[in-house]
ZAMARPA-850850 format. One record per residue (C-alpha): residue in one letter; x negated, y negated, z. Coordinates in steps of 0.001 Angstrom, whole numbers, padded with zeros to 6 digits, always signed. Layout:
% residues N
AXYZ
...
This chain:
% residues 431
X+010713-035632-019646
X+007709-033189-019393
X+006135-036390-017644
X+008182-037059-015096
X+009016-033491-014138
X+005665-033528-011746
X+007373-036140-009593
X+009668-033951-007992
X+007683-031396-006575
X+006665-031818-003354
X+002629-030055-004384
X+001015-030712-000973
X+003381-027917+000905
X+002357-025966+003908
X+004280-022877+005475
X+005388-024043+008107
X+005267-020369+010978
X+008105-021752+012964
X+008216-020500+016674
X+011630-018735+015776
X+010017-016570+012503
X+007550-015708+014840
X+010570-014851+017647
X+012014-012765+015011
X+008961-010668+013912
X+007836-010341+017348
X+011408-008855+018631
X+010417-006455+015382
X+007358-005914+017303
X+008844-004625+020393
X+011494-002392+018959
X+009085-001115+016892
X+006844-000526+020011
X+009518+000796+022246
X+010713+003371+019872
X+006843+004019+019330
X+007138+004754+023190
X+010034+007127+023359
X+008237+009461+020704
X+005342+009480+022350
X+006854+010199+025936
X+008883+012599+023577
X+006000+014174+022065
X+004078+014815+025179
X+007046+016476+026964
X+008470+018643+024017
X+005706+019335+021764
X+002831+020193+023518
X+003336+024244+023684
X+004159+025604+020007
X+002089+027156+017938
X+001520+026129+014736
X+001078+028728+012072
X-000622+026558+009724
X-003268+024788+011744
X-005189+027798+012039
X-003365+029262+015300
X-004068+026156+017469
X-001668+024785+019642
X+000123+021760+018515
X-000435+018077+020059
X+001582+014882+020380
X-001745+012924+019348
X-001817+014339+016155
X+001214+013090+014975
X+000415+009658+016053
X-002915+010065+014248
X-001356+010722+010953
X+001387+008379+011564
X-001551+006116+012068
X-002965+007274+008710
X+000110+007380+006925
X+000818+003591+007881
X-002647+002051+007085
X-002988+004004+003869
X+000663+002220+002761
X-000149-001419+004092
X-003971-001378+002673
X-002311-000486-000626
X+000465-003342-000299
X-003164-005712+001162
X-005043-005037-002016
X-001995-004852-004616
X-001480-008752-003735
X-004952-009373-004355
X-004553-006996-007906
X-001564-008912-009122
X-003243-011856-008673
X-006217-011255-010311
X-003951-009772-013608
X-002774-013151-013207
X-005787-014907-014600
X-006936-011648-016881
X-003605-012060-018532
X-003962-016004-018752
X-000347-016034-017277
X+001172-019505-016960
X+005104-018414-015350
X+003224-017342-012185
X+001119-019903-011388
X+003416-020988-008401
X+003505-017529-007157
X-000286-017409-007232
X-000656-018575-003683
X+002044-015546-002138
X+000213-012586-003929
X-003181-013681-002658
X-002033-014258+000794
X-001561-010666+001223
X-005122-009965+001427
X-005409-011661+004758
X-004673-008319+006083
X-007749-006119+004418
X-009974-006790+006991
X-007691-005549+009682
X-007111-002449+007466
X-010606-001944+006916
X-011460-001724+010708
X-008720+000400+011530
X-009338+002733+008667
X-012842+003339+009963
X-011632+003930+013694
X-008701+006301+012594
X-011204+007999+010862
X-013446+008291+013614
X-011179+008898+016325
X-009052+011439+014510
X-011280+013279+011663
X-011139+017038+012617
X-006988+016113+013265
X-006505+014532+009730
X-009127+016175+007774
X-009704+019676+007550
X-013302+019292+005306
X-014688+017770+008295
X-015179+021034+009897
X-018729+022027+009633
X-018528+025999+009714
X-016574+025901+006560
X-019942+025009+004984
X-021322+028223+006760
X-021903+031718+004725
X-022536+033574+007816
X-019293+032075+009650
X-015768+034213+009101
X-014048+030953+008287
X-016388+029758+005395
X-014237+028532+002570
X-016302+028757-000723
X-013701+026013-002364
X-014435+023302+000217
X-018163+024391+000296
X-018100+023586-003311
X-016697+020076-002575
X-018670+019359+000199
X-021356+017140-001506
X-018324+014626-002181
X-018236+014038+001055
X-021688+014737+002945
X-024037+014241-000193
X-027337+013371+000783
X-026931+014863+004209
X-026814+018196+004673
X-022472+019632+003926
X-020988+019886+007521
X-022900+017337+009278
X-021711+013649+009021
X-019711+012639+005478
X-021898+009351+005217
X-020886+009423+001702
X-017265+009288+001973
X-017721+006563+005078
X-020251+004563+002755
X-017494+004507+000601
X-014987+003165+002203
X-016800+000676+003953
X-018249-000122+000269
X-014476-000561-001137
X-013110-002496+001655
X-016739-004905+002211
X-015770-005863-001808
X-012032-006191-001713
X-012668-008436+001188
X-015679-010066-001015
X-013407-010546-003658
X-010398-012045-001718
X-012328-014480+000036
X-014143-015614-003299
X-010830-016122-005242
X-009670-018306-001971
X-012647-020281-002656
X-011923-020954-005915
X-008456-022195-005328
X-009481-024468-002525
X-012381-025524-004955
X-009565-026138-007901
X-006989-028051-005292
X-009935-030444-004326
X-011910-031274-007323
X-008785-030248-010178
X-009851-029929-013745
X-010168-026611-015975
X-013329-025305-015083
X-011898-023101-011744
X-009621-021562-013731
X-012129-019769-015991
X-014367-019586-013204
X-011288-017951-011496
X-010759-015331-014560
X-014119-014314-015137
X-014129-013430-011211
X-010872-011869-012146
X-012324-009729-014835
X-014956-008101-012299
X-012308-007247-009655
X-010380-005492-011946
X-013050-002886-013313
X-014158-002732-009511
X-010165-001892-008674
X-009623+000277-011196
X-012347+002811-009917
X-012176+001896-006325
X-008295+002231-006037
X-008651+005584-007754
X-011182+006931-005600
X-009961+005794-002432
X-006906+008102-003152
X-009201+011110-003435
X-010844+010090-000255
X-007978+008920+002341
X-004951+010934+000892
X-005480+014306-001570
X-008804+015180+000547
X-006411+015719+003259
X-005200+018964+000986
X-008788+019941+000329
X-007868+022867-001595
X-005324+021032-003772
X-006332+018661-006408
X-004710+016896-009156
X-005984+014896-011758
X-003555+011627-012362
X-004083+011477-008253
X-005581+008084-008430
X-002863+006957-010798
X+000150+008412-008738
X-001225+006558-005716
X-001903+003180-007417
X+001707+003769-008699
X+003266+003887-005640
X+000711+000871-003899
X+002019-001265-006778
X+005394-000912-006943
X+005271-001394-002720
X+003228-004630-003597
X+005624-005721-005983
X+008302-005172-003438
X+006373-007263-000863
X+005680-010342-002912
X+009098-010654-004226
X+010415-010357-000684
X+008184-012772+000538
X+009234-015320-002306
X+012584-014736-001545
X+012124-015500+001928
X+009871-019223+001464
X+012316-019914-001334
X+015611-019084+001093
X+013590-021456+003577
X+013291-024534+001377
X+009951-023812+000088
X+008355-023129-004099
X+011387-025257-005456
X+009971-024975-008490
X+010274-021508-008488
X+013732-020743-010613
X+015733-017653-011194
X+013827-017033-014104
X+010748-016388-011953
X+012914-014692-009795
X+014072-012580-012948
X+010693-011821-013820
X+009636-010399-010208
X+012756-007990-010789
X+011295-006633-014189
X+007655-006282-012789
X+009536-003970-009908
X+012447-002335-011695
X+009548-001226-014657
X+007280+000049-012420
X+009597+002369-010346
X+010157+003777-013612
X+006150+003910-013815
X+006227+005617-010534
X+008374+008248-011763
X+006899+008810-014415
X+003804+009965-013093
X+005382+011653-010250
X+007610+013633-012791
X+004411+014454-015061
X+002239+015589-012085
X+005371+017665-010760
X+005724+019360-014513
X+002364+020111-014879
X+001328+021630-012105
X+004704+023593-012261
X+004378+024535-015681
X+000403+025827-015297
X+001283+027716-012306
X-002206+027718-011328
X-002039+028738-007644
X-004828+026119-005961
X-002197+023405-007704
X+001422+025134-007365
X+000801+025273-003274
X+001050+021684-003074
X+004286+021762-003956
X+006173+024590-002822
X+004456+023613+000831
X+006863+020828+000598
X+009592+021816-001902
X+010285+025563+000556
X+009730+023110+003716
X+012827+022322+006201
X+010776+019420+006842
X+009671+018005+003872
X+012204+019258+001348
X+015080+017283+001736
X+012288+014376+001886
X+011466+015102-001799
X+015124+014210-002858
X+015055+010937-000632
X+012175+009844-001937
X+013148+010368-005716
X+016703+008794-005020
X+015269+005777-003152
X+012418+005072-005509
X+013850+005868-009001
X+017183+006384-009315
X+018819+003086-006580
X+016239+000483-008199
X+016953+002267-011907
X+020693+001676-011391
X+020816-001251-009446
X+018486-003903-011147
X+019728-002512-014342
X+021545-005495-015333
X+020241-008912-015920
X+022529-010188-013255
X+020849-008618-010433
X+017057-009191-011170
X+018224-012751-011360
X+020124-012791-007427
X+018319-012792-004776
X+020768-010399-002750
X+020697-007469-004778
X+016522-008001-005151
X+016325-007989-001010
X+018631-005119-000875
X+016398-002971-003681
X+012935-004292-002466
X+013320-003363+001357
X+014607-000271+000734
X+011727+000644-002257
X+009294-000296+000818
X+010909+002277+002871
X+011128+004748-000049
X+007255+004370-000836
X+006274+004807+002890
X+008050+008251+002646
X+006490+008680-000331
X+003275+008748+001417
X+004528+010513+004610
X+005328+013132+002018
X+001358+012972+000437
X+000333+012961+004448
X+001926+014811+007227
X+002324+018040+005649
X-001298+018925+005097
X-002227+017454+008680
X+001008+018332+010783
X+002094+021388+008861
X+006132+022402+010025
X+005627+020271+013345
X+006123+016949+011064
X+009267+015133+010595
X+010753+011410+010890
X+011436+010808+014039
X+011070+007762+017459
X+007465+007550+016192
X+007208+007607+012489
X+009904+004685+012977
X+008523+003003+015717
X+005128+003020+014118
X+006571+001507+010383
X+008002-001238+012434
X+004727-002320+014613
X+003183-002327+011324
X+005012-003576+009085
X+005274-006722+011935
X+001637-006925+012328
X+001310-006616+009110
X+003704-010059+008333
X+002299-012115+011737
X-001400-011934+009713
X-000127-012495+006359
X+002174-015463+007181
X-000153-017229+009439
X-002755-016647+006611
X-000391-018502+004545
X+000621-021463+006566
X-003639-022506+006846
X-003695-023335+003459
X-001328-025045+000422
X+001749-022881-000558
X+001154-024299-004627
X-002030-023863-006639
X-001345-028075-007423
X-004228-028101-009993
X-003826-025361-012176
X-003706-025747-015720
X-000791-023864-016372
X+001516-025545-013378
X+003569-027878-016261
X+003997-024137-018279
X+005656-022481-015074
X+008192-025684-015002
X+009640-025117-018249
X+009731-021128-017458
X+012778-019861-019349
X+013826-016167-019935
């Protein structure tokens, strides 16, 4: 039996980007672009006047809501980018055979990093004084009335070896660093597979997890930093140790949420056939444990910080817990993330449908992109935040940019890793 089984697989499948996917995601697209529009048009005609209390007495403008929506959005979506690329690599560190005919959906998500990366780089440029606060160079300045003796002492993080308050060619060296290797590392492990597809045999596959092995230590410290760098150096003053973790956290579980969508999706369209509800099942756990995860470290940062009362750390928190704004956010963002995907994929039943997964996996990719509105707009926006025509319209142009790259990334190459070792092991995939 364990002969034959290879016969029915079709192993040379393509995604096929039909004209009407692409209809679909496009009339995304517009919505998403239209709604973009009206908060915009909203923004200039109703927001340009008030002060804000928080920005240091400045008046308030439309632009820099759509720079931290801008932020916000390519923060989440480089996270979901580089997760694919992460799982994938565990993959091979963990010598995983159930996956290998999800291999090719995780890795396709890292067609998007070098969009990511050059939009990172121009948000920053564009909008650094808006988003960042450090980048202010009298801060650095005894003699000014503004100098802040905190983000003096931090400055080197970001200017080191130029002098603090001129350009942060450290922090930019670093990001193009992290994104010029995630890119490295994605387009290495497509090599690979294309290399394994043609030639077959065993030797990719330990080429493959070595490769792996060197990622991993590189993601581990790059993912970590990157948090300190694009989202808590937003809240200079602030800091919190398990930062990097609580970040990755929330990447992952969006990550998760993406690739089981996605398999849901080329499954539900006649594709992966050998993909069974037990692989289906196993998605479900990966996403329904690490929500829990997500909590976890959300809850321990939240009781620690509370429980030390240290001021520097407490502010980050009552900014957002005393908010009008944000508050109710908090709640949302608990409810959507922990307690609907504890509840609902609590039974074996529904990690094994595909209806309940859909339901729980779009909504966790909602509930993490509030999650990091929540990390985002009140440090940069202050009490003239909120979810409203923009924030929306801005999630949706993503979010469809985001799919036209990673789906047309997918359809240029095969859908099924047809040589790997472990192929036979994922057939007989029983849980």
């Amino acid at each position: 039996m364990a002969h034959h089984s290879e016969q029915h697989y079709n192993l040379e499948q393509r995604f096929d980007f039909t004209a009407a996917t692409k209809k679909s995601i496009m009339t995304v697209l517009v919505i998403g672009a239209i709604l973009l529009g009206i908060g915009i048009i909203l923004g200039i005609t109703g927001g340009g006047h008030e002060e804000a209390g928080e920005a240091g007495g400045h008046a308030f403008h439309w632009y820099e809501r759509l720079y931290a929506n801008l932020w916000i959005n390519n923060v989440f979506f480089t996270g979901i980018a580089i997760v694919g690329v992460f799982f994938f690599a565990i993959q091979f560190a963990a010598q995983a055979g159930w996956s290998t005919p999800l291999l090719r959906v995780m890795l396709s998500f890292g067609y998007w990093l070098p969009f990511a990366g050059l939009l990172m780089l121009a948000t920053f440029f564009i909008a650094n004084h808006d988003l960042f606060h450090w980048t202010h160079a009298y801060l650095f300045d005894k003699n000014d009335p503004q100098y802040d003796s905190i983000i003096d002492g931090k400055g080197a993080f970001f200017f080191w070896p130029m002098e603090k308050g001129t350009f942060p060619i450290f922090f930019i060296v670093r990001m193009v660093l992290f994104f010029g290797l995630w890119v490295f590392f994605f387009k290495k492990f497509q090599q690979i597979s294309d290399q394994e597809d043609q030639l077959g045999g065993n030797s990719h596959w330990f080429k493959m997890r070595s490769w792996s092995a060197f990622f991993l230590i590189f993601f581990a410290v790059s993912s970590s930093i990157s948090a300190w760098d694009w989202v808590m150096s937003i809240d200079t003053h602030w800091f919190s140790t398990l930062f990097g973790w609580y970040v990755f956290a929330s990447w992952f579980v969006s990550g998760l949420a993406a690739i089981t969508l996605l398999t849901i999706f080329l499954k539900g369209r006649g594709y992966l056939e050998m993909i069974n509800q037990n692989h289906i099942h196993d998605m479900g756990k990966f996403v329904f444990g690490f929500s829990i995860f997500w909590t976890y470290l959300w809850f321990s940062q939240f009781l620690l910080i509370y429980y030390a009362n240290i001021p520097e750390e407490s502010v980050y928190f009552i900014e957002r817990l005393t908010s009008d704004v944000y508050g109710p956010f908090i709640f949302v963002n608990i409810g959507l993330n922990f307690f609907l995907p504890f509840l609902v994929l609590m039974t074996r039943d529904s990690k094994r449908h595909g209806v309940f997964l859909k339901l729980v996996c779009s909504i966790l990719l909602v509930g993490h992109w509030i999650d990091f509105f929540l990390m985002v707009q009140p440090g940069t926006l202050g009490h003239n935040g909120g979810i409203g025509f923009m924030e929306v319209g801005m999630f949706l142009v993503f979010g469809s940019v985001v799919a036209l790259v990673v789906l047309g990334g997918l359809a240029k190459k095969n859908l099924i890793a047809k040589n790997h070792p472990m192929l036979e092991e994922s057939y007989h995939h029983h849980i």
